[in-house]
Jmol script that loads the backbone (N, CA, C; Angstrom):
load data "model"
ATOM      1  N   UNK A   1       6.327 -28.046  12.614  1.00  0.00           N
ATOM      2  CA  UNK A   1       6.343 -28.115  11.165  1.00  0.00           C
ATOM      3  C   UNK A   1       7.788 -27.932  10.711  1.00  0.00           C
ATOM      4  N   UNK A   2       8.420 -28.441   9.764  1.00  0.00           N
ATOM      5  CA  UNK A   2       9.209 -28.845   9.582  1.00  0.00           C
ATOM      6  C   UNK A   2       9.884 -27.947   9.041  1.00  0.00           C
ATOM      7  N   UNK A   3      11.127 -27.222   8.547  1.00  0.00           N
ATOM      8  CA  UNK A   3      11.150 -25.649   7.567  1.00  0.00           C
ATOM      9  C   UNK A   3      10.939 -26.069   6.294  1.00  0.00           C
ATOM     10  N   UNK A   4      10.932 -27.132   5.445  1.00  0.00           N
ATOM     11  CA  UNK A   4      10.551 -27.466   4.027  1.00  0.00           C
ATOM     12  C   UNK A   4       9.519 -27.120   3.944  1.00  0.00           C
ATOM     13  N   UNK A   5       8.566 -27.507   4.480  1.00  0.00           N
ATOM     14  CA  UNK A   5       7.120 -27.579   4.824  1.00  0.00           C
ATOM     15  C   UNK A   5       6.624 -25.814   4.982  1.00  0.00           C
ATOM     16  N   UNK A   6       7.387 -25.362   6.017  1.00  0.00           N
ATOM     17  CA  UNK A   6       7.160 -23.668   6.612  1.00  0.00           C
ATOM     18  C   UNK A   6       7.325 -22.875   4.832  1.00  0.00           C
ATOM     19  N   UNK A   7       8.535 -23.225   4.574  1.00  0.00           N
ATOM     20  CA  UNK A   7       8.732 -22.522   3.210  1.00  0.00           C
ATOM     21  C   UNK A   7       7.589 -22.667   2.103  1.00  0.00           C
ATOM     22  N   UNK A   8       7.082 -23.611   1.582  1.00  0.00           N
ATOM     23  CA  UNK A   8       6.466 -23.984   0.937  1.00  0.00           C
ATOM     24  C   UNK A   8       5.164 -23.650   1.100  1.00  0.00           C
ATOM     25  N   UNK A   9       4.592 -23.122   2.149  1.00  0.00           N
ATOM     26  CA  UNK A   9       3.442 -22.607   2.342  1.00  0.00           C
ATOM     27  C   UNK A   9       3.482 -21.178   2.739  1.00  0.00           C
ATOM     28  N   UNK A  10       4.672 -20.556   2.792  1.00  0.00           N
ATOM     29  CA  UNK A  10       4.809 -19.042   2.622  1.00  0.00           C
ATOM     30  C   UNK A  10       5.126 -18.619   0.978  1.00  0.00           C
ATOM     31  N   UNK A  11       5.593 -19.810  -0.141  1.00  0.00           N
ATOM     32  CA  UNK A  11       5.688 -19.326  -1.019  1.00  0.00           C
ATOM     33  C   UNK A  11       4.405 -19.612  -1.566  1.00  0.00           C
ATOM     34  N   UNK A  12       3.701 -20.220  -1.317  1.00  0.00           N
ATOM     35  CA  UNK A  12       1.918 -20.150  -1.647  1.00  0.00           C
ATOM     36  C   UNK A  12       1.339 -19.260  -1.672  1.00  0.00           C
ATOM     37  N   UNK A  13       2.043 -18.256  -0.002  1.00  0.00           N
ATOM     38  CA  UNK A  13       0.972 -17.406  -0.224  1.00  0.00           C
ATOM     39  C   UNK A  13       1.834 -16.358  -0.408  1.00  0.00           C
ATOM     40  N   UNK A  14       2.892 -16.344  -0.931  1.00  0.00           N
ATOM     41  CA  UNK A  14       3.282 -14.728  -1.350  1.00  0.00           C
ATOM     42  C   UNK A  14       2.733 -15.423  -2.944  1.00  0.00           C
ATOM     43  N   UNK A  15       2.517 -16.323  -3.878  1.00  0.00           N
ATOM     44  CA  UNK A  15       2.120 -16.711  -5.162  1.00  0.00           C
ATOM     45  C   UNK A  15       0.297 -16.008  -5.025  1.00  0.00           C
ATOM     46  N   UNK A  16      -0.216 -16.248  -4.146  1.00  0.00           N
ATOM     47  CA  UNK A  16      -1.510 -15.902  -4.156  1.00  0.00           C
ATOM     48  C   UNK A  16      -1.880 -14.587  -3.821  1.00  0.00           C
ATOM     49  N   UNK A  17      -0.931 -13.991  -2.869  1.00  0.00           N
ATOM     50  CA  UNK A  17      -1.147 -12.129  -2.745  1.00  0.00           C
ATOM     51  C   UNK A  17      -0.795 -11.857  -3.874  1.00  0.00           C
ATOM     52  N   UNK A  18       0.273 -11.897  -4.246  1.00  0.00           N
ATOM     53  CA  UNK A  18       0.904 -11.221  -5.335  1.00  0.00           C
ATOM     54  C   UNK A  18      -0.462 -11.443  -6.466  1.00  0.00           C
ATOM     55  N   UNK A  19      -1.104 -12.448  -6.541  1.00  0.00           N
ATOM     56  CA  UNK A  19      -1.430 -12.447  -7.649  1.00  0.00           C
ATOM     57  C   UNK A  19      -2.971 -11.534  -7.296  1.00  0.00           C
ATOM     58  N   UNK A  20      -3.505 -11.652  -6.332  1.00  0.00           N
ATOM     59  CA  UNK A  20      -4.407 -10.314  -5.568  1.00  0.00           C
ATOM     60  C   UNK A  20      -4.111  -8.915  -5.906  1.00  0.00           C
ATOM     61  N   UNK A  21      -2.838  -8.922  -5.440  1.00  0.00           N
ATOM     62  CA  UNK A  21      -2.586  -7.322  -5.402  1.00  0.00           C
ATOM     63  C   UNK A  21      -2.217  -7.105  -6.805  1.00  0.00           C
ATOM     64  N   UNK A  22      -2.008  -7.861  -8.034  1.00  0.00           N
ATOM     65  CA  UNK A  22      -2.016  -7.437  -9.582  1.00  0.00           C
ATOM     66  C   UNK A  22      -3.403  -7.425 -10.029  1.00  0.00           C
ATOM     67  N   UNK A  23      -4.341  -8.208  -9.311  1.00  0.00           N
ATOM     68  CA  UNK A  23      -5.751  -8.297  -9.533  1.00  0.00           C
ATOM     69  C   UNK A  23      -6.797  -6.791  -9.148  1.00  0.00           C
ATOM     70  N   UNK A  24      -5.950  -6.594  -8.156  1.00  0.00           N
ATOM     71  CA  UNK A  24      -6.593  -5.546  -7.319  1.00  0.00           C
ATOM     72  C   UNK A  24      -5.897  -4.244  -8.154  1.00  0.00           C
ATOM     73  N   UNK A  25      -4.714  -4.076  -8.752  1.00  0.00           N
ATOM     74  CA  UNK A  25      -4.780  -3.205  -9.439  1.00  0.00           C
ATOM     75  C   UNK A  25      -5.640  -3.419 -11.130  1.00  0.00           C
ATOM     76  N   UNK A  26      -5.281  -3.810 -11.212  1.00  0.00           N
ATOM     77  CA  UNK A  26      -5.973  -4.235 -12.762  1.00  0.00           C
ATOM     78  C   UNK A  26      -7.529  -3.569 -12.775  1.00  0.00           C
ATOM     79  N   UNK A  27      -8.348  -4.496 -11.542  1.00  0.00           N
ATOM     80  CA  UNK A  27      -9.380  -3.391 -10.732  1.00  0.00           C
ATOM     81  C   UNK A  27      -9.529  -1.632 -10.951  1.00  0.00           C
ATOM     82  N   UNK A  28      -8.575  -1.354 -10.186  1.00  0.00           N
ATOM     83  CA  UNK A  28      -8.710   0.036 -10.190  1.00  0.00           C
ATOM     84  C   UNK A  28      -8.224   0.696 -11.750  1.00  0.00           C
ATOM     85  N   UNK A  29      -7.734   0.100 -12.595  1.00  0.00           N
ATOM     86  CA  UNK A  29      -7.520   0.607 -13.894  1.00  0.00           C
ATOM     87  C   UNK A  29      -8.851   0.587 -14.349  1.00  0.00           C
ATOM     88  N   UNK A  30      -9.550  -0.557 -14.414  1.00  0.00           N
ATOM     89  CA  UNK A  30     -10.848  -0.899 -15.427  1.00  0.00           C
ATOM     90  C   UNK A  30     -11.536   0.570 -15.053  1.00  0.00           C
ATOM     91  N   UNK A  31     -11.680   0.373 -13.287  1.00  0.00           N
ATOM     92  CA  UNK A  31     -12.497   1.449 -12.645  1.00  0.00           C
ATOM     93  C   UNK A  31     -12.122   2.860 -13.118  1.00  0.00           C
ATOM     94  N   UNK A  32     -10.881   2.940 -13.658  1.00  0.00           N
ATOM     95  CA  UNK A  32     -10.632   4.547 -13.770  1.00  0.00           C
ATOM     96  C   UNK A  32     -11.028   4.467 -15.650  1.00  0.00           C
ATOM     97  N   UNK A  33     -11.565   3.518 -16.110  1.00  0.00           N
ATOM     98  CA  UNK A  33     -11.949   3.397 -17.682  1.00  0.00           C
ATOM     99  C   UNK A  33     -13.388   3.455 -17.744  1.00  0.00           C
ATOM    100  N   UNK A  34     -14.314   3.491 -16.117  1.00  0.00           N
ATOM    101  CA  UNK A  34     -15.428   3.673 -16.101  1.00  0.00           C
ATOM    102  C   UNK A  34     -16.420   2.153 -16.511  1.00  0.00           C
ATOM    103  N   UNK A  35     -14.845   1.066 -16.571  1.00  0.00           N
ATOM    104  CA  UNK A  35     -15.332  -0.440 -16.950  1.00  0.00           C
ATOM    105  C   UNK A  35     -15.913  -0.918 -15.554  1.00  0.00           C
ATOM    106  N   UNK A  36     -17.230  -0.690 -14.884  1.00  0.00           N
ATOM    107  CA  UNK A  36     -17.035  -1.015 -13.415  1.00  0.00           C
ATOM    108  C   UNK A  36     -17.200  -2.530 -13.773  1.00  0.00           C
ATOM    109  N   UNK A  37     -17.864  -3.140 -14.684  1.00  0.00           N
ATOM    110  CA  UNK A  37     -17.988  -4.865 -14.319  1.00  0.00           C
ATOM    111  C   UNK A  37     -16.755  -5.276 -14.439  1.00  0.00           C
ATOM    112  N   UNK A  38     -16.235  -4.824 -15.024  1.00  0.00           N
ATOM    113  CA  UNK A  38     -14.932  -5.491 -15.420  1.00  0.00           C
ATOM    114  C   UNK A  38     -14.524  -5.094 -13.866  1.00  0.00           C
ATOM    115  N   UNK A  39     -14.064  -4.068 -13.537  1.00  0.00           N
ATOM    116  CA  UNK A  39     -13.294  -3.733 -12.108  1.00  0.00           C
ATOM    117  C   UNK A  39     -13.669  -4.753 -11.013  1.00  0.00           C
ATOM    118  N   UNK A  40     -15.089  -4.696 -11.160  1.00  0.00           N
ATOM    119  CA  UNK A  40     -15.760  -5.815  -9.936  1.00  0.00           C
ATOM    120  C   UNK A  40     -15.513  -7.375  -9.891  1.00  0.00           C
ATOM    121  N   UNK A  41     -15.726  -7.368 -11.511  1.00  0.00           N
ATOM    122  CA  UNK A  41     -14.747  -9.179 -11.656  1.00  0.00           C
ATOM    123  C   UNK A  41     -13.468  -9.347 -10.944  1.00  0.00           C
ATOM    124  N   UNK A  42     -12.583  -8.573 -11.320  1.00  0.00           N
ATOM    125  CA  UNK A  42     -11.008  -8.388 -11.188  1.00  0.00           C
ATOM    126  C   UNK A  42     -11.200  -8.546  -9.505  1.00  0.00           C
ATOM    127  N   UNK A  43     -11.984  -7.753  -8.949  1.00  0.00           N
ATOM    128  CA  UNK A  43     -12.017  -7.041  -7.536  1.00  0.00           C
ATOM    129  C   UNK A  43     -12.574  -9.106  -6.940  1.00  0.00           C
ATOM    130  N   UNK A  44     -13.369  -9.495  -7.126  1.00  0.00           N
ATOM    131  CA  UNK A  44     -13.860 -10.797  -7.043  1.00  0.00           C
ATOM    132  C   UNK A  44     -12.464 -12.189  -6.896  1.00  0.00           C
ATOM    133  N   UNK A  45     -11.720 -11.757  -8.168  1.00  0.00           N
ATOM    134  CA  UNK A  45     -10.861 -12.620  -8.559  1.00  0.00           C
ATOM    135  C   UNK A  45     -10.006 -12.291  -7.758  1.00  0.00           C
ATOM    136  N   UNK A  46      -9.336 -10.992  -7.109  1.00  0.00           N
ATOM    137  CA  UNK A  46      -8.267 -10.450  -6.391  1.00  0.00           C
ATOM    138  C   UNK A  46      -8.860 -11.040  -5.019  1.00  0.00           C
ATOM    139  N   UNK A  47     -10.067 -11.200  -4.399  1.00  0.00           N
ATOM    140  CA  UNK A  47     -10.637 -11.938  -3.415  1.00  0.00           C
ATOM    141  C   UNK A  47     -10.199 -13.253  -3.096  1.00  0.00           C
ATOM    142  N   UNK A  48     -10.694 -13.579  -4.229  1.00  0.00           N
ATOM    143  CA  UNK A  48     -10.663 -15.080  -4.197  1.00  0.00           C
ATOM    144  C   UNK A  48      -8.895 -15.844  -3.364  1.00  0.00           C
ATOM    145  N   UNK A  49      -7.772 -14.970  -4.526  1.00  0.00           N
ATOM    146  CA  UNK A  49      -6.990 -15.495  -4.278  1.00  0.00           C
ATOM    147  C   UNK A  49      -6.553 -14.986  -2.866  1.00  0.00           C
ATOM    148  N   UNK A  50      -7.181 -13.867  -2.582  1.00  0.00           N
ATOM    149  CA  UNK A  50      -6.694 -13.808  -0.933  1.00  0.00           C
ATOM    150  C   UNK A  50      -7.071 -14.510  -0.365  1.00  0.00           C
ATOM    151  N   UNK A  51      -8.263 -15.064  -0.211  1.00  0.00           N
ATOM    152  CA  UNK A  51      -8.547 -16.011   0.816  1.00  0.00           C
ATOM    153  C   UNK A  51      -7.936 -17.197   0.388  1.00  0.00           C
ATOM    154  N   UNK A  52      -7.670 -17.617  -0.709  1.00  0.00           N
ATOM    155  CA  UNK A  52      -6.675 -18.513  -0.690  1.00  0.00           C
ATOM    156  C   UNK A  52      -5.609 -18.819   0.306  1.00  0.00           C
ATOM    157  N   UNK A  53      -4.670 -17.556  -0.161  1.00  0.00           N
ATOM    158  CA  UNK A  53      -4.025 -17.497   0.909  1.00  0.00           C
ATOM    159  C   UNK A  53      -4.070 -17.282   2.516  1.00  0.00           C
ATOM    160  N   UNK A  54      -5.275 -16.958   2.766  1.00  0.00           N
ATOM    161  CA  UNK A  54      -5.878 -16.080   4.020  1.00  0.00           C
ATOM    162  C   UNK A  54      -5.750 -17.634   4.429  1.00  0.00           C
ATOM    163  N   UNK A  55      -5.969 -18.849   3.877  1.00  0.00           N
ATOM    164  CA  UNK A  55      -6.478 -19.712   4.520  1.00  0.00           C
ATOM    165  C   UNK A  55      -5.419 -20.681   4.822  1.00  0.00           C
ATOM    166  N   UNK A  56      -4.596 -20.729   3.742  1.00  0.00           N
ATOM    167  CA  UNK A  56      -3.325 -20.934   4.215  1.00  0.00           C
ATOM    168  C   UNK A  56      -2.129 -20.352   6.008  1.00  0.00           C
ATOM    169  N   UNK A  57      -2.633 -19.330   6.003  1.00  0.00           N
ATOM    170  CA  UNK A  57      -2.549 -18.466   7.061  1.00  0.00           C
ATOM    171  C   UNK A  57      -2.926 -18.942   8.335  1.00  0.00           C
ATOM    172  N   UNK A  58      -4.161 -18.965   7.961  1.00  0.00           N
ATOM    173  CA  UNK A  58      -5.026 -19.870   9.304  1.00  0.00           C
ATOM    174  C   UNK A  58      -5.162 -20.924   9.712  1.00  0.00           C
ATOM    175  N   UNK A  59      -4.763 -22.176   8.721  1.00  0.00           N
ATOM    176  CA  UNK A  59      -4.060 -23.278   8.941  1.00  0.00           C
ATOM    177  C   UNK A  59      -2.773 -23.324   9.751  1.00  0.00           C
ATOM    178  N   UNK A  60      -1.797 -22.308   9.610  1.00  0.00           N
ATOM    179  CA  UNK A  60      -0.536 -22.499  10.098  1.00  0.00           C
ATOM    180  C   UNK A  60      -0.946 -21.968  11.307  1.00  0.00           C
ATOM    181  N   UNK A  61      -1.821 -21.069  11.735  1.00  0.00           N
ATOM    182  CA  UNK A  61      -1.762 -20.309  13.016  1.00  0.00           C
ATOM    183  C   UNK A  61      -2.624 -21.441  13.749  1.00  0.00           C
ATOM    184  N   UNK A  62      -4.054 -22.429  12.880  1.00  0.00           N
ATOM    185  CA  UNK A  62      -4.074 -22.927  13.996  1.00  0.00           C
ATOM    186  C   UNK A  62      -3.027 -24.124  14.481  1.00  0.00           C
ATOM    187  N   UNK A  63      -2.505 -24.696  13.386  1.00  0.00           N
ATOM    188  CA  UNK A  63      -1.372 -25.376  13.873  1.00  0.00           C
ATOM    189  C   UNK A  63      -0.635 -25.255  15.056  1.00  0.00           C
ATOM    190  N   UNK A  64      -0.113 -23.646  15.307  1.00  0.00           N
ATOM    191  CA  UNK A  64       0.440 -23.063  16.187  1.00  0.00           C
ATOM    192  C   UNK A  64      -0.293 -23.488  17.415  1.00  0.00           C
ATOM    193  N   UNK A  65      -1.019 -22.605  17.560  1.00  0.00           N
ATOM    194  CA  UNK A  65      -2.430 -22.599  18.732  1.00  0.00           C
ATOM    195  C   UNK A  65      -2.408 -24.063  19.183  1.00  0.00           C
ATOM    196  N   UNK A  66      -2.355 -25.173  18.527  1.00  0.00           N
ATOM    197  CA  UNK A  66      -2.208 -26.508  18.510  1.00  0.00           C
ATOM    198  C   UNK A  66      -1.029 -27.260  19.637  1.00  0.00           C
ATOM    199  N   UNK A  67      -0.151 -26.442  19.559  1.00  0.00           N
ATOM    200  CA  UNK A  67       0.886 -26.829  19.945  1.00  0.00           C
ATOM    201  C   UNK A  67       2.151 -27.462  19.122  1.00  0.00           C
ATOM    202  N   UNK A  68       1.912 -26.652  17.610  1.00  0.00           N
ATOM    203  CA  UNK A  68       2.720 -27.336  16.223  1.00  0.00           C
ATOM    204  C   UNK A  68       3.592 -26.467  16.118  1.00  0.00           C
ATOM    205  N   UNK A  69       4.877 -25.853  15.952  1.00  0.00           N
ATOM    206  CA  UNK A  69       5.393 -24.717  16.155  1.00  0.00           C
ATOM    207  C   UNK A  69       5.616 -24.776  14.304  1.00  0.00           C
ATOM    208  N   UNK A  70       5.775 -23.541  14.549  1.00  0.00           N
ATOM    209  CA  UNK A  70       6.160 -23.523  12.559  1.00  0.00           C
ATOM    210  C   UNK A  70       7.485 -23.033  12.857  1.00  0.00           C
ATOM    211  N   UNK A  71       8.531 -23.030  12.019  1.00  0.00           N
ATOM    212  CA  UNK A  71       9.896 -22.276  11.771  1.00  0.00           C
ATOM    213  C   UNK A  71       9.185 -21.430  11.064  1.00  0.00           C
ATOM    214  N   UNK A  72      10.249 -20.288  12.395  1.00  0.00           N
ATOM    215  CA  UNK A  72       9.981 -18.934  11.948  1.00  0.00           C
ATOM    216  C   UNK A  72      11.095 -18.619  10.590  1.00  0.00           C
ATOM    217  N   UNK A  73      11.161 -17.960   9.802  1.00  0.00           N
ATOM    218  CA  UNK A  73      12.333 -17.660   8.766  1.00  0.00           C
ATOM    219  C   UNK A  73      11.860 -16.249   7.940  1.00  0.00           C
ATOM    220  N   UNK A  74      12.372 -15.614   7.294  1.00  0.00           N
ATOM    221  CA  UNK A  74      12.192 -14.454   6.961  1.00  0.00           C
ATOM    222  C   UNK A  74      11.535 -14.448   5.608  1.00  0.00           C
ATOM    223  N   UNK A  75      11.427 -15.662   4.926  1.00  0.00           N
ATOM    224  CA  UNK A  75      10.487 -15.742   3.986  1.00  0.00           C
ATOM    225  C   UNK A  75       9.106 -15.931   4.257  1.00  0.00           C
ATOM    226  N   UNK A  76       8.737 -16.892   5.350  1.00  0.00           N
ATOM    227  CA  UNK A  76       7.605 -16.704   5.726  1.00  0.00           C
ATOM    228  C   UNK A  76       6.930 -15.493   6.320  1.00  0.00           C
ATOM    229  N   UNK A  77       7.832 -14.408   6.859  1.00  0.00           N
ATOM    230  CA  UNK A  77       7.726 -12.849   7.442  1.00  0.00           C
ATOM    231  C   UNK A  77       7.521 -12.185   5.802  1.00  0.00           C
ATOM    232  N   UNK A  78       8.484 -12.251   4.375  1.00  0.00           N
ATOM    233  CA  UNK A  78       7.812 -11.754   3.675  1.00  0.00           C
ATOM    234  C   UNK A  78       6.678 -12.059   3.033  1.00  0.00           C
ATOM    235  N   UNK A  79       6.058 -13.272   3.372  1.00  0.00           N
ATOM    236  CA  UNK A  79       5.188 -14.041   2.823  1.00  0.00           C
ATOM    237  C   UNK A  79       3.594 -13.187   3.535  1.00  0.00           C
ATOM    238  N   UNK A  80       4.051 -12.632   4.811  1.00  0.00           N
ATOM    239  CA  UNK A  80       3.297 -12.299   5.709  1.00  0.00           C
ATOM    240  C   UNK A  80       2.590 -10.815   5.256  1.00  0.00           C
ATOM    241  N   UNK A  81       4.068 -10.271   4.799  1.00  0.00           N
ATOM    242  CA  UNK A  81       4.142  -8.819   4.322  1.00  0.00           C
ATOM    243  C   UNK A  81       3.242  -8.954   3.129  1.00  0.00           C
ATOM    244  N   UNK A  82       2.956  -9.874   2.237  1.00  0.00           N
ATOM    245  CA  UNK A  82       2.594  -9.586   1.073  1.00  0.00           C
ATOM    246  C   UNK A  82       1.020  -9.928   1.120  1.00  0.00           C
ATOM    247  N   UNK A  83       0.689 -10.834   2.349  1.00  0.00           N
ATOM    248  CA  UNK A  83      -0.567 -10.957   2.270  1.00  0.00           C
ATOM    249  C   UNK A  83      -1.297  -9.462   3.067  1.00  0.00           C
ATOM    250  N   UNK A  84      -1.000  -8.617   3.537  1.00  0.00           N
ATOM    251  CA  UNK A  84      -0.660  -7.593   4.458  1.00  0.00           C
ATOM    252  C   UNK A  84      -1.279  -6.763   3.281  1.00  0.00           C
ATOM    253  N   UNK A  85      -0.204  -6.660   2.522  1.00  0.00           N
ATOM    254  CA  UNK A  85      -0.226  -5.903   1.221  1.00  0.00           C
ATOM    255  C   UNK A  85      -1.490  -6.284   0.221  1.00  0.00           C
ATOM    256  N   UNK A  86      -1.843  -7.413   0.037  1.00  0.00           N
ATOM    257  CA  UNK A  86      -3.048  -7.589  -0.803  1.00  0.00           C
ATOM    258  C   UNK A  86      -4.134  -7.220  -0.051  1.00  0.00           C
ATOM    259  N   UNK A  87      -3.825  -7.300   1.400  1.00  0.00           N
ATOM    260  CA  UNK A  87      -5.482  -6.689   1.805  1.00  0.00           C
ATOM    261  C   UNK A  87      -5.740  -5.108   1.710  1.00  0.00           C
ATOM    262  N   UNK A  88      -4.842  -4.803   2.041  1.00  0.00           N
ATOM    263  CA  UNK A  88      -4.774  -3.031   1.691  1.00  0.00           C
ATOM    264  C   UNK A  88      -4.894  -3.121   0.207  1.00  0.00           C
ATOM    265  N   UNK A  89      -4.464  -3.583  -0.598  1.00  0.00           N
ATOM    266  CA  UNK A  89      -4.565  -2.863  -2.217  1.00  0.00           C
ATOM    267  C   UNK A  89      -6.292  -3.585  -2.670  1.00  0.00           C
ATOM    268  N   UNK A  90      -6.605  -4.586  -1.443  1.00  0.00           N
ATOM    269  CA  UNK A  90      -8.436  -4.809  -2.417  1.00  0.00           C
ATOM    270  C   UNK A  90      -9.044  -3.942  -1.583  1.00  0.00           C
ATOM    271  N   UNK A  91      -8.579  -3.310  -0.504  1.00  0.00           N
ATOM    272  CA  UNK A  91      -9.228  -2.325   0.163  1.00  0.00           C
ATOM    273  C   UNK A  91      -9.679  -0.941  -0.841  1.00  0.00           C
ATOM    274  N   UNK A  92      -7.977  -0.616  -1.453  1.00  0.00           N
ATOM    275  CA  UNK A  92      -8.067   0.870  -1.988  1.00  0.00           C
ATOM    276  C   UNK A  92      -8.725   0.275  -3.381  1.00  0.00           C
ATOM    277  N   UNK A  93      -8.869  -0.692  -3.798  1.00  0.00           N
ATOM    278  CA  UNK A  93      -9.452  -0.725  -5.260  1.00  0.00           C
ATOM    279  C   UNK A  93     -10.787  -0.998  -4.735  1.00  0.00           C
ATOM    280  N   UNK A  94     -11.461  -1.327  -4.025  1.00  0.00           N
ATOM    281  CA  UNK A  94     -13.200  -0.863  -3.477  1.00  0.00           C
ATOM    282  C   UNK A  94     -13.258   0.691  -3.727  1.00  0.00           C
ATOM    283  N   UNK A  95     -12.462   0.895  -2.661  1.00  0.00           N
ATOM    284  CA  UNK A  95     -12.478   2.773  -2.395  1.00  0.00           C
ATOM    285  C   UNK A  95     -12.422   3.327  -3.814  1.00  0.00           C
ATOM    286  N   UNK A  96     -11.276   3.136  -4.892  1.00  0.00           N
ATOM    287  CA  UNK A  96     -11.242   3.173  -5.840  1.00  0.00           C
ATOM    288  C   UNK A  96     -12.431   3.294  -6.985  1.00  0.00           C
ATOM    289  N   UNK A  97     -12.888   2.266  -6.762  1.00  0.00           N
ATOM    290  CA  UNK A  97     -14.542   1.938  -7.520  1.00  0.00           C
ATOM    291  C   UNK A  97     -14.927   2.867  -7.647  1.00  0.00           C
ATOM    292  N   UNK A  98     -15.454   2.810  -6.589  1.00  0.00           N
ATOM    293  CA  UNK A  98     -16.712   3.925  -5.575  1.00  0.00           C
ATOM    294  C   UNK A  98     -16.236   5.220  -5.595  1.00  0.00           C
ATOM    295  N   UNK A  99     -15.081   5.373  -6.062  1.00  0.00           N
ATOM    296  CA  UNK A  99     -14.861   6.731  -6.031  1.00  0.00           C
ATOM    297  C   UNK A  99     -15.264   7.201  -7.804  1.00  0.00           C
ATOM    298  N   UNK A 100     -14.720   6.016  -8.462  1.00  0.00           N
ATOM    299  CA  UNK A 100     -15.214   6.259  -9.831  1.00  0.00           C
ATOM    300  C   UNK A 100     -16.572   6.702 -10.445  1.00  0.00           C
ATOM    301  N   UNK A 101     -17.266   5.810 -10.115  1.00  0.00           N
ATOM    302  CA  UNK A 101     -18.470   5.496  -9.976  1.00  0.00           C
ATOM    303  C   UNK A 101     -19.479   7.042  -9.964  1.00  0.00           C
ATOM    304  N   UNK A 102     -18.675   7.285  -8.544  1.00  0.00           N
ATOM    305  CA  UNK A 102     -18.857   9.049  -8.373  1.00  0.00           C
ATOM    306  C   UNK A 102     -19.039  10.404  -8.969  1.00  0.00           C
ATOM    307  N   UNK A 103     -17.708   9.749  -9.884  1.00  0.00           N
ATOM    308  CA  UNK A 103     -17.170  10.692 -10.794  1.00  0.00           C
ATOM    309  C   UNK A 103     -17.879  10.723 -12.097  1.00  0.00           C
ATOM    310  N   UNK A 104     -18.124   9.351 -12.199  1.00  0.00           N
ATOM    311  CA  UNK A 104     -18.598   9.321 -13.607  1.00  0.00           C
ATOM    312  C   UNK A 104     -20.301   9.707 -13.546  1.00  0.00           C
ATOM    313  N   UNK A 105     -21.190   9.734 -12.230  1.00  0.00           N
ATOM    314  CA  UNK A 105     -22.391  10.019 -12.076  1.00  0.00           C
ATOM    315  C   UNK A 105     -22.220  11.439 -12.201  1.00  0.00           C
ATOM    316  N   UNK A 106     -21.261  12.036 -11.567  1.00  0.00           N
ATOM    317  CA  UNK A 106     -21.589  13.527 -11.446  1.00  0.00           C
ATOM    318  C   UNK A 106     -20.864  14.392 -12.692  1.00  0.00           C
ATOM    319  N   UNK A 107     -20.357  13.463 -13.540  1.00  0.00           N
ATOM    320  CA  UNK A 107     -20.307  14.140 -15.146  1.00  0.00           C
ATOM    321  C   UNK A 107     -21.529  13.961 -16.187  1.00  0.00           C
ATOM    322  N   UNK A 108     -21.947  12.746 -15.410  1.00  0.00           N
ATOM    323  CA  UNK A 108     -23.572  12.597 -16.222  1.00  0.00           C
ATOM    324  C   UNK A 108     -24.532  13.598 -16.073  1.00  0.00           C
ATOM    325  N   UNK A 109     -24.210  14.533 -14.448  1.00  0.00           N
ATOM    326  CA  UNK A 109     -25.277  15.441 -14.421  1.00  0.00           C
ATOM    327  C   UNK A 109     -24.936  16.594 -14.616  1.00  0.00           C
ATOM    328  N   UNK A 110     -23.845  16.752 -15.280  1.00  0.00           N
ATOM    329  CA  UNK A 110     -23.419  18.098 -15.422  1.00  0.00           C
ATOM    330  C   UNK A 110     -24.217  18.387 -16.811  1.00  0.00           C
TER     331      UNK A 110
END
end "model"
wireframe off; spacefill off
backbone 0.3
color backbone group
């Protein structure tokens, strides 16, 4: 793969984490407002665009596997970092939820 090509699909997916991991916080705000649908939409939408990118990902690797080499370059390494990063932040905005959720049941029974 060509490096025009390599670039252009690492800036895809740092465009699509990034926009996850603002999704995935946005998430955990609603959740700490006790908005859980709202959190769960956000949490849905922060999905979505990961696998966006997730899939982007897996295209290039099977490329690889293929015998297609990609140029390696350090944008595609931060491109890597950021999808890295959106899976951990829809991780902690689940945890997040559910932790709310918690909170707000066990003020109901107080």
């Amino acid at each position: 793969m060509d490096n025009e090509k390599t670039y252009e699909l690492a800036f895809n997916i740092i465009v699509h984490a990034g926009e996850s991991r603002s999704l995935s916080s946005e998430a955990m705000d609603a959740a700490e407002n006790y908005n859980f649908e709202k959190a769960e939409d956000l949490l849905k939408q922060a999905n979505e665009q990961f696998l966006t990118c997730h899939e982007i990902q897996t295209e290039m690797l099977t490329k690889e596997a293929n015998g297609e080499k990609n140029d390696l370059n350090i944008i595609l390494i931060h491109a890597q970092d950021h999808l890295t990063m959106a899976n951990i932040s829809m991780k902690n905005a689940k945890r997040w939820i559910w932790m709310n959720k918690k909170i707000k049941k066990l003020e109901e029974n107080q």
